[in-house]
C-alpha positions in Angstrom: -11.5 3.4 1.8 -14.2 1.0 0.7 -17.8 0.5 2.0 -16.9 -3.6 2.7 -20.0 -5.1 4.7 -18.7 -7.0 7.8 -15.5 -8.4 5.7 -13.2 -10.8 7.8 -9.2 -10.6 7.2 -8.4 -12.3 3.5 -6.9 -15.5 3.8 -6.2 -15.1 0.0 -6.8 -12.6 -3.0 -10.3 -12.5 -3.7 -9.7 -13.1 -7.3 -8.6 -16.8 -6.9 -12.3 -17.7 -5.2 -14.1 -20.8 -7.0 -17.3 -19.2 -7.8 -19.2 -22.7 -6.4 -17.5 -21.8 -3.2 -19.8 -19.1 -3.4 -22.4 -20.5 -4.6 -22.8 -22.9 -2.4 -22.7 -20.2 0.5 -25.0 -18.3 -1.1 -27.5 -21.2 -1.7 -27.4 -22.4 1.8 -27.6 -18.8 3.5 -30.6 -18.9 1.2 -32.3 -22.2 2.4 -31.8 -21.0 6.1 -33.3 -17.7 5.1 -36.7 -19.2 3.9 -37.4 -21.9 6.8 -36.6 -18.3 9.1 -39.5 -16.4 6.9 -41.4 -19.6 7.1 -41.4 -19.8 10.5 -42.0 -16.2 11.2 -44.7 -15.7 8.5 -46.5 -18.8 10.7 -46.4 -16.7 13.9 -47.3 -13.4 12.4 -50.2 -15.2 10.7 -51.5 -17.4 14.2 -51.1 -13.5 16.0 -53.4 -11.9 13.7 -56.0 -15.0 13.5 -56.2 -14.9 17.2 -56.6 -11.0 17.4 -59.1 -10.9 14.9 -61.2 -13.8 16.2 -61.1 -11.9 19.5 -62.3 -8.6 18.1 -65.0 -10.6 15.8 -66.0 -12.3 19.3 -65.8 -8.3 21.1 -67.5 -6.6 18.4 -71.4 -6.9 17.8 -72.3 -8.0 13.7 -73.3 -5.2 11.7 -75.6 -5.7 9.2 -73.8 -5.0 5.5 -75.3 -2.7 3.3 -76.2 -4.1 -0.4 -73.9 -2.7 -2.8 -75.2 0.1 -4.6 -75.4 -0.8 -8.5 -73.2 -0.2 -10.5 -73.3 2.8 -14.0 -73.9 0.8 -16.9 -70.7 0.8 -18.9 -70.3 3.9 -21.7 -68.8 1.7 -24.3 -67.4 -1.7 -24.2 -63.7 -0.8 -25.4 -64.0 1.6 -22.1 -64.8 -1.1 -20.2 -62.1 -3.5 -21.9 -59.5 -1.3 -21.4 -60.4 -0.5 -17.4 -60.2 -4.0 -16.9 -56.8 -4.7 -18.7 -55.7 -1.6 -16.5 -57.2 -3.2 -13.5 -55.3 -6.4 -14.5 -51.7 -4.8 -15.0 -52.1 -3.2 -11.7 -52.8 -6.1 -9.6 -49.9 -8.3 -11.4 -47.4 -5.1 -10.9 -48.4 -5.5 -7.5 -48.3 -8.9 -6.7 -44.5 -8.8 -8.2 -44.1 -6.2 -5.3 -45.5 -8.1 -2.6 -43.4 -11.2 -3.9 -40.3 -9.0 -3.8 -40.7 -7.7 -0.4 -41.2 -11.6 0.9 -38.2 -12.5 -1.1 -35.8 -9.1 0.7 -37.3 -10.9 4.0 -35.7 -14.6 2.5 -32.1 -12.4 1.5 -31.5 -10.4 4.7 -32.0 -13.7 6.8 -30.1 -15.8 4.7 -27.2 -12.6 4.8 -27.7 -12.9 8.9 -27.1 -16.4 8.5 -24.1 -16.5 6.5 -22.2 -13.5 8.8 -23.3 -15.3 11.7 -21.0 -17.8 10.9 -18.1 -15.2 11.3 -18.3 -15.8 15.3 -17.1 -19.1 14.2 -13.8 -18.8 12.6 -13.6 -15.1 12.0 -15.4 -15.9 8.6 -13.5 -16.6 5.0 -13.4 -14.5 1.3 -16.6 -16.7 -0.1 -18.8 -16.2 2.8 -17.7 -12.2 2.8 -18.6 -12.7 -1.2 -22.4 -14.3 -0.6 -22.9 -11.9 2.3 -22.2 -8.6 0.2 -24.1 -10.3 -2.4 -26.9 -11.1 -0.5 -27.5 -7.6 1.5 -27.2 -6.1 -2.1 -30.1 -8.4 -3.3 -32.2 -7.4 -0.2 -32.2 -3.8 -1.0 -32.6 -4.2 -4.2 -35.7 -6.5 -3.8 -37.0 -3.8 -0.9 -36.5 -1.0 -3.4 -38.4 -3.4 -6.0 -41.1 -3.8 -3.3 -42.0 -0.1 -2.8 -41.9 1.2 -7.1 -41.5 -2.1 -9.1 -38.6 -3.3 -10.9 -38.0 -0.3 -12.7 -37.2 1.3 -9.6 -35.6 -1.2 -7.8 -33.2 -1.6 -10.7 -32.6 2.1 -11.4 -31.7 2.7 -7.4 -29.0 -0.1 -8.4 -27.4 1.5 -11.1 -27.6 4.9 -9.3 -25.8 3.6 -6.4 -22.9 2.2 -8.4 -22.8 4.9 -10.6 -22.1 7.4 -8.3 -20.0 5.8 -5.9 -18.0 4.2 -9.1 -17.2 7.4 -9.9 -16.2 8.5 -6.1 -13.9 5.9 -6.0 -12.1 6.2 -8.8 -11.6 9.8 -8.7 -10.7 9.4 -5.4 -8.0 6.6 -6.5 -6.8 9.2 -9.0 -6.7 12.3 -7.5 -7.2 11.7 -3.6 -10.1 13.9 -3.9 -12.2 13.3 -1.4 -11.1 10.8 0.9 -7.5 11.3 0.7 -4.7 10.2 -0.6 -5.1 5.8 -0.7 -4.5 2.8 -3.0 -5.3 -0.6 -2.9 -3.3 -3.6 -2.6 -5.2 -5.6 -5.1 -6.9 -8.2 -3.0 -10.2 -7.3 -3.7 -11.1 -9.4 -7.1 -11.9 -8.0 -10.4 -11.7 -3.9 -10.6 -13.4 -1.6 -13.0 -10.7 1.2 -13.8 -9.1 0.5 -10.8 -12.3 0.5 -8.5 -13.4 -3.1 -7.1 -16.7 -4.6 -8.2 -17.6 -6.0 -4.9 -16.5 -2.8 -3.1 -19.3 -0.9 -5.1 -22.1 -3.8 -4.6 -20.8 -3.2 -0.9 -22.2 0.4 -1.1 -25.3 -0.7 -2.3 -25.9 -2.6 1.0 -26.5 0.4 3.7 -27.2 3.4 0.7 -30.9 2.4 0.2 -31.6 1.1 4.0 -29.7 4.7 5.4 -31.8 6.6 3.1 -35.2 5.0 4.4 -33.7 5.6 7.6 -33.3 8.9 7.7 -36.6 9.8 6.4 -38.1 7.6 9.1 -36.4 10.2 11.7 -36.9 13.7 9.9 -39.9 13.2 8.2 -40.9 14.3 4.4 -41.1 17.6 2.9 -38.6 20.2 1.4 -36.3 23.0 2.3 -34.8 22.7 5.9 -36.4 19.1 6.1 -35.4 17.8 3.1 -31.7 19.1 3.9 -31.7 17.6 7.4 -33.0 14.7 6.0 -29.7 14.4 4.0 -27.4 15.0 6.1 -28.8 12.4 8.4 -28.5 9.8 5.4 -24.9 10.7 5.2 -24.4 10.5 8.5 -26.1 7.0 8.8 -24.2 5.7 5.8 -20.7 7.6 7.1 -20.8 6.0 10.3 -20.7 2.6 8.7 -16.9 3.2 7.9 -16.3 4.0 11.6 -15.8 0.4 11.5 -15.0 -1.1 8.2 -12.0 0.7 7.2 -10.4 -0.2 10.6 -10.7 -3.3 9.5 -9.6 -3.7 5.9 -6.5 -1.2 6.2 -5.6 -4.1 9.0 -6.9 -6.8 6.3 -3.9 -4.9 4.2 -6.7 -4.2 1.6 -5.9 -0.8 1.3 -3.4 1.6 2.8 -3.2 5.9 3.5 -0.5 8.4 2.4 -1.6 10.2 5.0 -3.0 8.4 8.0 -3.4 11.1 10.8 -4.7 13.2 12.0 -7.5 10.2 12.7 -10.8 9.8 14.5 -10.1 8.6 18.4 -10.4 5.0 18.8 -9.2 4.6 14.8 -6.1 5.1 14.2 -4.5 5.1 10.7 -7.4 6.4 9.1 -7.5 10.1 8.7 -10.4 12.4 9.0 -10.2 13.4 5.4 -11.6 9.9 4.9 -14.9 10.4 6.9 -15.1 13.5 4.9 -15.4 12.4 1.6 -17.6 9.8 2.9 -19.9 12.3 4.1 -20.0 14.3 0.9 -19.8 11.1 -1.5 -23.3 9.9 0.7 -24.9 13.2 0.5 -25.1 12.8 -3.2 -26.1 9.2 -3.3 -28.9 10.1 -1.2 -30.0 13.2 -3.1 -30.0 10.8 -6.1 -31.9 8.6 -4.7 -34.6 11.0 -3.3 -35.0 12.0 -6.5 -35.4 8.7 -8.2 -38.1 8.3 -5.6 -39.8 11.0 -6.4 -40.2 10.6 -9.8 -40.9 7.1 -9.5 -44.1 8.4 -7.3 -45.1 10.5 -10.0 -44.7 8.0 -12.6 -45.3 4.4 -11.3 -47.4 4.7 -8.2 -44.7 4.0 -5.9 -45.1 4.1 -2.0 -43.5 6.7 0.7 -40.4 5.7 2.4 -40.0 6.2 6.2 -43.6 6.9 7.1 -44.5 5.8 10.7 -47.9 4.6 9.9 -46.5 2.1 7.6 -43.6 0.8 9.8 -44.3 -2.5 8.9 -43.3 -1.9 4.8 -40.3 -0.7 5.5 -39.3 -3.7 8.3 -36.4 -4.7 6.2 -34.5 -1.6 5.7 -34.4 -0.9 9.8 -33.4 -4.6 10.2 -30.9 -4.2 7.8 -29.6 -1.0 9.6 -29.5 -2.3 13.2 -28.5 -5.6 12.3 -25.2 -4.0 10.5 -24.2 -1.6 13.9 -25.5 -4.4 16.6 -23.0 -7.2 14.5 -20.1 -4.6 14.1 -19.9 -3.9 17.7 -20.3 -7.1 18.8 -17.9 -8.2 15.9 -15.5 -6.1 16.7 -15.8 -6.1 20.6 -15.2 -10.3 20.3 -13.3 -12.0 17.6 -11.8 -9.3 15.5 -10.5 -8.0 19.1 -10.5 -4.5 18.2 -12.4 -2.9 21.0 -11.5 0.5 20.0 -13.5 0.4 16.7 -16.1 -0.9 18.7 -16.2 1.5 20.7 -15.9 4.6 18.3 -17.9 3.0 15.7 -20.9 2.3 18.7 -20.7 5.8 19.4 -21.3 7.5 15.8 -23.3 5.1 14.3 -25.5 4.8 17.8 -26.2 8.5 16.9 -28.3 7.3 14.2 -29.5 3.4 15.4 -30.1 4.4 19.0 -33.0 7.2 17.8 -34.4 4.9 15.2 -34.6 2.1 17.8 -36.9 4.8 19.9 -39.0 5.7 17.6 -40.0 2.4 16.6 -40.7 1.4 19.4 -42.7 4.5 20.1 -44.7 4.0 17.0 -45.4 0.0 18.1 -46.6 1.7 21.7 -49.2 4.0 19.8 -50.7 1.0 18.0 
Protein backbone atom coordinates (compact mmCIF):
# COMPACT_ATOMS: atom_id res chain seq x y z
CA UNK A 1 0.00 0.00 0.00
CA UNK A 2 1.48 3.52 -0.48
CA UNK A 3 -0.06 6.76 -1.95
CA UNK A 4 3.09 6.82 -4.74
CA UNK A 5 2.17 9.70 -7.34
CA UNK A 6 2.50 8.36 -11.01
CA UNK A 7 5.78 6.18 -9.92
CA UNK A 8 7.50 4.28 -12.92
CA UNK A 9 8.94 0.63 -12.19
CA UNK A 10 12.45 1.14 -10.06
CA UNK A 11 15.39 0.54 -12.07
CA UNK A 12 17.22 0.61 -8.64
CA UNK A 13 16.62 1.18 -4.79
CA UNK A 14 15.67 4.49 -4.24
CA UNK A 15 18.23 4.87 -1.57
CA UNK A 16 21.26 4.79 -3.93
CA UNK A 17 19.80 8.17 -5.87
CA UNK A 18 22.49 11.12 -6.19
CA UNK A 19 20.52 13.84 -4.74
CA UNK A 20 21.91 16.32 -7.92
CA UNK A 21 20.18 13.76 -9.99
CA UNK A 22 17.39 15.16 -8.44
CA UNK A 23 18.11 18.30 -8.20
CA UNK A 24 18.78 18.88 -11.42
CA UNK A 25 15.22 17.34 -12.34
CA UNK A 26 13.76 19.33 -10.02
CA UNK A 27 15.38 22.63 -11.17
CA UNK A 28 14.62 22.11 -14.78
CA UNK A 29 10.81 20.91 -14.19
CA UNK A 30 11.03 24.29 -12.39
CA UNK A 31 12.44 26.51 -15.27
CA UNK A 32 9.82 24.88 -17.62
CA UNK A 33 7.18 25.62 -14.99
CA UNK A 34 7.76 29.50 -14.90
CA UNK A 35 8.21 30.22 -18.86
CA UNK A 36 4.41 28.02 -18.82
CA UNK A 37 3.09 30.65 -15.95
CA UNK A 38 4.79 33.33 -17.96
CA UNK A 39 3.17 32.60 -20.89
CA UNK A 40 -0.15 32.01 -19.53
CA UNK A 41 -0.14 34.94 -17.00
CA UNK A 42 0.61 37.06 -20.64
CA UNK A 43 -2.69 35.66 -22.15
CA UNK A 44 -4.84 35.93 -19.07
CA UNK A 45 -3.60 39.56 -18.81
CA UNK A 46 -4.08 40.62 -22.92
CA UNK A 47 -7.99 38.74 -22.23
CA UNK A 48 -8.83 40.94 -19.52
CA UNK A 49 -7.23 44.32 -21.07
CA UNK A 50 -9.25 43.72 -24.14
CA UNK A 51 -12.60 42.91 -22.15
CA UNK A 52 -12.23 45.79 -20.14
CA UNK A 53 -11.33 48.31 -22.81
CA UNK A 54 -14.49 46.87 -24.56
CA UNK A 55 -16.77 47.42 -21.53
CA UNK A 56 -14.99 51.01 -20.85
CA UNK A 57 -15.77 51.65 -24.74
CA UNK A 58 -19.76 49.95 -23.94
CA UNK A 59 -20.31 51.73 -20.83
CA UNK A 60 -21.17 55.57 -20.64
CA UNK A 61 -18.53 57.52 -17.86
CA UNK A 62 -20.03 58.13 -14.58
CA UNK A 63 -19.19 61.03 -12.88
CA UNK A 64 -17.24 59.84 -9.39
CA UNK A 65 -18.36 61.15 -6.31
CA UNK A 66 -15.73 63.19 -4.10
CA UNK A 67 -14.79 61.18 -1.19
CA UNK A 68 -16.52 61.98 1.86
CA UNK A 69 -13.85 63.20 4.52
CA UNK A 70 -12.61 61.44 6.63
CA UNK A 71 -13.16 61.45 11.14
CA UNK A 72 -10.29 63.15 12.46
CA UNK A 73 -8.18 60.68 14.24
CA UNK A 74 -9.09 60.03 18.26
CA UNK A 75 -5.46 59.73 19.29
CA UNK A 76 -2.34 59.40 17.26
CA UNK A 77 -1.15 55.89 18.92
CA UNK A 78 -4.79 54.79 17.44
CA UNK A 79 -3.92 55.96 14.42
CA UNK A 80 -0.21 54.42 14.50
CA UNK A 81 -1.33 51.27 15.45
CA UNK A 82 -4.26 50.99 12.49
CA UNK A 83 -1.78 51.72 10.20
CA UNK A 84 0.92 49.10 11.38
CA UNK A 85 -2.28 46.74 11.25
CA UNK A 86 -3.13 47.97 7.86
CA UNK A 87 0.66 47.23 6.91
CA UNK A 88 0.89 43.52 8.33
CA UNK A 89 -2.18 42.75 6.54
CA UNK A 90 -1.27 43.80 3.08
CA UNK A 91 2.42 42.11 3.51
CA UNK A 92 0.49 38.76 4.86
CA UNK A 93 -1.26 39.00 1.84
CA UNK A 94 1.03 39.74 -0.68
CA UNK A 95 3.04 36.47 0.67
CA UNK A 96 -0.37 34.78 -0.31
CA UNK A 97 -0.73 36.02 -3.61
CA UNK A 98 3.08 35.21 -4.22
CA UNK A 99 2.48 31.67 -2.99
CA UNK A 100 -0.42 30.96 -5.11
CA UNK A 101 1.77 32.19 -8.37
CA UNK A 102 4.55 30.12 -7.13
CA UNK A 103 1.77 26.54 -6.62
CA UNK A 104 0.99 27.66 -10.45
CA UNK A 105 5.22 27.55 -11.17
CA UNK A 106 5.29 23.79 -9.08
CA UNK A 107 2.30 22.01 -10.59
CA UNK A 108 3.61 22.89 -14.15
CA UNK A 109 6.98 22.20 -13.52
CA UNK A 110 5.44 18.49 -11.80
CA UNK A 111 3.43 18.20 -15.41
CA UNK A 112 6.58 18.73 -16.93
CA UNK A 113 8.74 16.40 -15.34
CA UNK A 114 5.86 13.25 -15.47
CA UNK A 115 5.41 14.12 -18.90
CA UNK A 116 8.62 12.88 -19.57
CA UNK A 117 7.40 9.34 -18.37
CA UNK A 118 5.77 8.86 -22.08
CA UNK A 119 9.29 8.93 -22.97
CA UNK A 120 11.07 6.07 -21.37
CA UNK A 121 8.56 4.93 -18.84
CA UNK A 122 10.24 7.58 -16.43
CA UNK A 123 13.28 6.80 -13.87
CA UNK A 124 13.61 6.90 -9.59
CA UNK A 125 14.91 10.81 -9.75
CA UNK A 126 12.32 12.09 -11.89
CA UNK A 127 9.50 9.97 -9.71
CA UNK A 128 11.60 11.79 -6.67
CA UNK A 129 11.27 15.71 -8.17
CA UNK A 130 7.74 14.91 -9.22
CA UNK A 131 6.48 13.74 -5.62
CA UNK A 132 8.45 16.52 -4.43
CA UNK A 133 7.14 18.97 -6.54
CA UNK A 134 3.15 18.13 -6.28
CA UNK A 135 3.91 18.25 -2.44
CA UNK A 136 5.26 21.83 -2.82
CA UNK A 137 2.18 22.83 -4.84
CA UNK A 138 -0.25 22.01 -2.26
CA UNK A 139 1.57 23.15 0.22
CA UNK A 140 2.09 26.70 -1.50
CA UNK A 141 -1.97 26.47 -2.47
CA UNK A 142 -2.71 25.74 1.20
CA UNK A 143 -0.12 28.81 1.99
CA UNK A 144 -2.21 30.82 -0.54
CA UNK A 145 -5.66 30.51 1.09
CA UNK A 146 -4.42 31.06 5.31
CA UNK A 147 -0.74 32.00 5.20
CA UNK A 148 2.17 30.01 6.14
CA UNK A 149 0.98 29.01 9.30
CA UNK A 150 -1.58 27.14 7.60
CA UNK A 151 0.09 25.93 4.80
CA UNK A 152 2.65 24.39 7.01
CA UNK A 153 0.33 23.03 9.70
CA UNK A 154 -1.87 21.07 6.73
CA UNK A 155 1.78 19.60 6.06
CA UNK A 156 2.46 18.26 9.23
CA UNK A 157 -1.22 17.06 9.62
CA UNK A 158 -1.00 15.11 6.48
CA UNK A 159 2.13 13.28 7.50
CA UNK A 160 1.21 12.88 10.85
CA UNK A 161 -1.70 11.04 10.31
CA UNK A 162 -0.96 8.95 7.46
CA UNK A 163 2.66 8.23 9.36
CA UNK A 164 0.82 6.77 11.83
CA UNK A 165 -1.61 4.78 9.28
CA UNK A 166 1.14 3.28 7.76
CA UNK A 167 2.98 2.12 10.32
CA UNK A 168 0.26 0.57 12.25
CA UNK A 169 -0.75 -0.87 9.28
CA UNK A 170 2.92 -2.30 8.78
CA UNK A 171 2.62 -3.66 12.27
CA UNK A 172 -0.58 -4.92 12.80
CA UNK A 173 -2.30 -5.19 9.21
CA UNK A 174 -4.83 -3.01 10.53
CA UNK A 175 -6.41 -1.36 8.17
CA UNK A 176 -5.24 -2.16 4.88
CA UNK A 177 -4.29 -5.68 5.35
CA UNK A 178 -1.71 -7.71 5.95
CA UNK A 179 1.58 -6.07 3.58
CA UNK A 180 5.31 -5.30 3.82
CA UNK A 181 7.70 -3.58 1.86
CA UNK A 182 10.60 -4.71 -0.07
CA UNK A 183 12.80 -1.83 0.90
CA UNK A 184 13.11 -0.01 -2.29
CA UNK A 185 11.63 3.00 -1.32
CA UNK A 186 14.67 5.19 0.35
CA UNK A 187 15.02 6.22 3.76
CA UNK A 188 11.98 4.94 6.24
CA UNK A 189 10.78 6.35 9.48
CA UNK A 190 9.95 3.28 11.74
CA UNK A 191 9.50 1.35 8.92
CA UNK A 192 7.25 3.79 6.92
CA UNK A 193 8.96 5.52 3.73
CA UNK A 194 9.50 9.24 3.70
CA UNK A 195 8.68 9.78 0.18
CA UNK A 196 5.58 7.51 0.45
CA UNK A 197 4.10 10.05 3.10
CA UNK A 198 5.14 13.28 1.03
CA UNK A 199 3.26 11.19 -1.73
CA UNK A 200 0.06 11.54 0.46
CA UNK A 201 0.44 15.01 0.78
CA UNK A 202 0.06 15.37 -3.05
CA UNK A 203 -3.95 14.51 -3.62
CA UNK A 204 -4.98 15.00 0.42
CA UNK A 205 -5.25 18.77 0.24
CA UNK A 206 -6.37 19.02 -3.64
CA UNK A 207 -9.28 15.91 -2.77
CA UNK A 208 -10.29 17.89 0.12
CA UNK A 209 -10.95 21.26 -1.91
CA UNK A 210 -12.56 18.96 -4.17
CA UNK A 211 -15.07 17.64 -2.46
CA UNK A 212 -16.27 20.77 -0.95
CA UNK A 213 -16.41 22.18 -4.43
CA UNK A 214 -19.14 19.28 -5.14
CA UNK A 215 -21.14 19.21 -1.71
CA UNK A 216 -20.97 22.51 -0.64
CA UNK A 217 -20.21 23.97 3.09
CA UNK A 218 -22.07 23.57 6.17
CA UNK A 219 -22.45 20.82 8.93
CA UNK A 220 -24.35 17.68 9.83
CA UNK A 221 -25.39 15.61 6.69
CA UNK A 222 -23.27 18.05 4.43
CA UNK A 223 -20.42 18.08 6.25
CA UNK A 224 -20.53 14.16 6.37
CA UNK A 225 -21.14 13.82 2.70
CA UNK A 226 -18.60 16.08 2.23
CA UNK A 227 -16.15 13.50 3.82
CA UNK A 228 -16.90 10.75 2.40
CA UNK A 229 -16.56 12.29 -0.93
CA UNK A 230 -12.88 13.39 0.06
CA UNK A 231 -12.23 9.82 0.88
CA UNK A 232 -13.56 8.66 -2.00
CA UNK A 233 -11.56 11.22 -4.20
CA UNK A 234 -8.29 10.41 -2.41
CA UNK A 235 -9.27 6.39 -2.40
CA UNK A 236 -9.66 6.17 -5.93
CA UNK A 237 -6.21 7.37 -6.43
CA UNK A 238 -4.92 3.85 -5.39
CA UNK A 239 -7.18 2.29 -7.99
CA UNK A 240 -4.20 2.83 -9.90
CA UNK A 241 -1.03 3.18 -7.90
CA UNK A 242 -0.88 0.05 -6.05
CA UNK A 243 -1.37 -1.88 -9.34
CA UNK A 244 1.55 -0.48 -10.07
CA UNK A 245 4.08 -0.67 -7.27
CA UNK A 246 3.07 -4.27 -6.11
CA UNK A 247 4.24 -4.93 -9.98
CA UNK A 248 7.27 -2.45 -9.31
CA UNK A 249 7.88 -5.24 -6.37
CA UNK A 250 7.73 -2.29 -3.90
CA UNK A 251 5.47 -3.93 -1.72
CA UNK A 252 3.73 -7.29 -1.69
CA UNK A 253 0.03 -8.75 0.15
CA UNK A 254 -0.40 -11.80 2.50
CA UNK A 255 -3.52 -11.86 1.31
CA UNK A 256 -4.15 -10.67 -2.15
CA UNK A 257 -7.83 -11.58 -3.08
CA UNK A 258 -10.53 -11.26 -2.87
CA UNK A 259 -9.50 -7.96 -5.23
CA UNK A 260 -11.34 -5.11 -6.98
CA UNK A 261 -12.08 -6.30 -10.93
CA UNK A 262 -9.57 -5.05 -13.22
CA UNK A 263 -6.84 -5.20 -10.05
CA UNK A 264 -5.87 -8.15 -9.22
CA UNK A 265 -3.49 -8.88 -6.31
CA UNK A 266 -4.75 -6.22 -4.32
CA UNK A 267 -7.43 -7.05 -1.90
CA UNK A 268 -10.45 -5.03 -0.97
CA UNK A 269 -9.27 -4.72 2.57
CA UNK A 270 -6.74 -2.29 1.01
CA UNK A 271 -9.29 0.19 -0.46
CA UNK A 272 -10.82 -0.12 2.95
CA UNK A 273 -8.30 1.24 5.05
CA UNK A 274 -7.78 3.70 2.44
CA UNK A 275 -11.12 4.94 2.75
CA UNK A 276 -11.13 5.17 6.55
CA UNK A 277 -7.33 6.41 6.73
CA UNK A 278 -8.68 9.49 4.21
CA UNK A 279 -11.73 10.11 6.19
CA UNK A 280 -9.63 11.21 9.01
CA UNK A 281 -7.12 13.19 7.03
CA UNK A 282 -9.86 15.12 5.75
CA UNK A 283 -11.73 15.69 8.99
CA UNK A 284 -8.31 16.94 10.16
CA UNK A 285 -7.95 19.07 7.77
CA UNK A 286 -11.43 20.63 7.85
CA UNK A 287 -10.78 21.47 11.06
CA UNK A 288 -7.50 23.12 10.65
CA UNK A 289 -9.45 25.12 8.14
CA UNK A 290 -11.78 26.18 10.28
CA UNK A 291 -9.78 27.42 12.86
CA UNK A 292 -7.45 29.01 10.68
CA UNK A 293 -10.70 31.09 9.43
CA UNK A 294 -11.33 32.05 12.79
CA UNK A 295 -7.93 32.92 13.63
CA UNK A 296 -5.99 34.18 10.56
CA UNK A 297 -8.48 35.44 8.08
CA UNK A 298 -8.18 32.61 5.86
CA UNK A 299 -10.45 32.06 2.67
CA UNK A 300 -13.31 29.35 1.93
CA UNK A 301 -12.29 26.30 -0.01
CA UNK A 302 -14.48 25.01 -2.83
CA UNK A 303 -16.77 28.02 -3.35
CA UNK A 304 -18.01 28.38 -6.93
CA UNK A 305 -17.88 32.09 -7.05
CA UNK A 306 -14.28 31.96 -6.49
CA UNK A 307 -13.33 29.09 -8.94
CA UNK A 308 -10.58 30.80 -10.05
CA UNK A 309 -8.56 30.64 -6.32
CA UNK A 310 -8.79 27.31 -6.08
CA UNK A 311 -7.53 26.63 -10.10
CA UNK A 312 -4.64 24.70 -8.82
CA UNK A 313 -6.16 22.12 -6.59
CA UNK A 314 -8.79 20.98 -9.61
CA UNK A 315 -5.75 20.96 -12.05
CA UNK A 316 -3.98 19.05 -9.73
CA UNK A 317 -6.93 16.52 -9.40
CA UNK A 318 -7.69 16.03 -13.10
CA UNK A 319 -4.31 16.19 -14.22
CA UNK A 320 -3.51 13.09 -11.73
CA UNK A 321 -6.76 10.77 -13.24
CA UNK A 322 -6.39 12.09 -17.00
CA UNK A 323 -2.26 11.06 -16.77
CA UNK A 324 -3.05 7.63 -14.87
CA UNK A 325 -5.39 6.55 -17.50
CA UNK A 326 -3.65 7.54 -20.23
CA UNK A 327 -0.41 6.27 -18.37
CA UNK A 328 -1.60 3.23 -17.79
CA UNK A 329 -3.69 2.63 -21.05
CA UNK A 330 -0.08 3.34 -23.13
CA UNK A 331 3.28 2.60 -21.74
CA UNK A 332 2.83 0.96 -18.49
CA UNK A 333 0.37 -1.42 -20.68
CA UNK A 334 -1.87 -2.22 -17.98
CA UNK A 335 -5.23 -1.49 -19.52
CA UNK A 336 -7.09 -3.12 -16.78
CA UNK A 337 -6.06 -0.44 -14.15
CA UNK A 338 -6.91 1.89 -16.62
CA UNK A 339 -9.84 0.95 -16.89
CA UNK A 340 -11.02 0.30 -13.22
CA UNK A 341 -9.05 3.21 -11.97
CA UNK A 342 -11.13 5.55 -14.97
CA UNK A 343 -14.19 4.23 -13.58
CA UNK A 344 -13.82 5.04 -9.64
CA UNK A 345 -11.88 7.90 -9.84
CA UNK A 346 -14.22 9.30 -12.96
CA UNK A 347 -16.91 9.17 -10.15
CA UNK A 348 -15.34 12.04 -8.59
CA UNK A 349 -13.32 13.91 -11.78
CA UNK A 350 -16.16 13.48 -14.22
CA UNK A 351 -18.75 15.62 -11.71
CA UNK A 352 -16.14 18.19 -10.89
CA UNK A 353 -15.35 18.61 -14.61
CA UNK A 354 -19.28 19.51 -14.93
CA UNK A 355 -19.58 21.77 -12.57
CA UNK A 356 -16.79 23.80 -13.61
CA UNK A 357 -17.71 24.19 -16.52
CA UNK A 358 -21.25 25.02 -15.41
CA UNK A 359 -19.92 27.67 -13.21
CA UNK A 360 -17.62 29.20 -16.34
CA UNK A 361 -21.17 29.07 -18.42
CA UNK A 362 -22.94 31.34 -15.66
CA UNK A 363 -20.24 33.87 -15.85
Amino acid sequence: MSALAVLPPPTAPLGGVRPAHVAAAVGAGVAVGVLAYRRLSRSLRERREAREARERGATPAVATPAPAPRARATGRSEAARAVARHGTLATAHRGRRLAGRAAWVTFAAAVAVQGTFALDGGSIPRTVASVVLMGATAALHATSVGGWRFGAGMVAIVAAATWVAEAVGIATGFPFGEYAYTGTLGPELAGVSVLVLLAWLTLAYPALVVATRLVGEGGGLRRVARLGVAALALTAWDVFLDPQMVDAGNWGWANPEPSLPGTPGIPLTNYAGWFLTSVVVAALLEAWHGRARRRSDARPLGRPQAQRADAVPYAVYLWTYVSCVLGNLTFWSRPSVAVAGGVVMGTVALPLVRALARSANVR
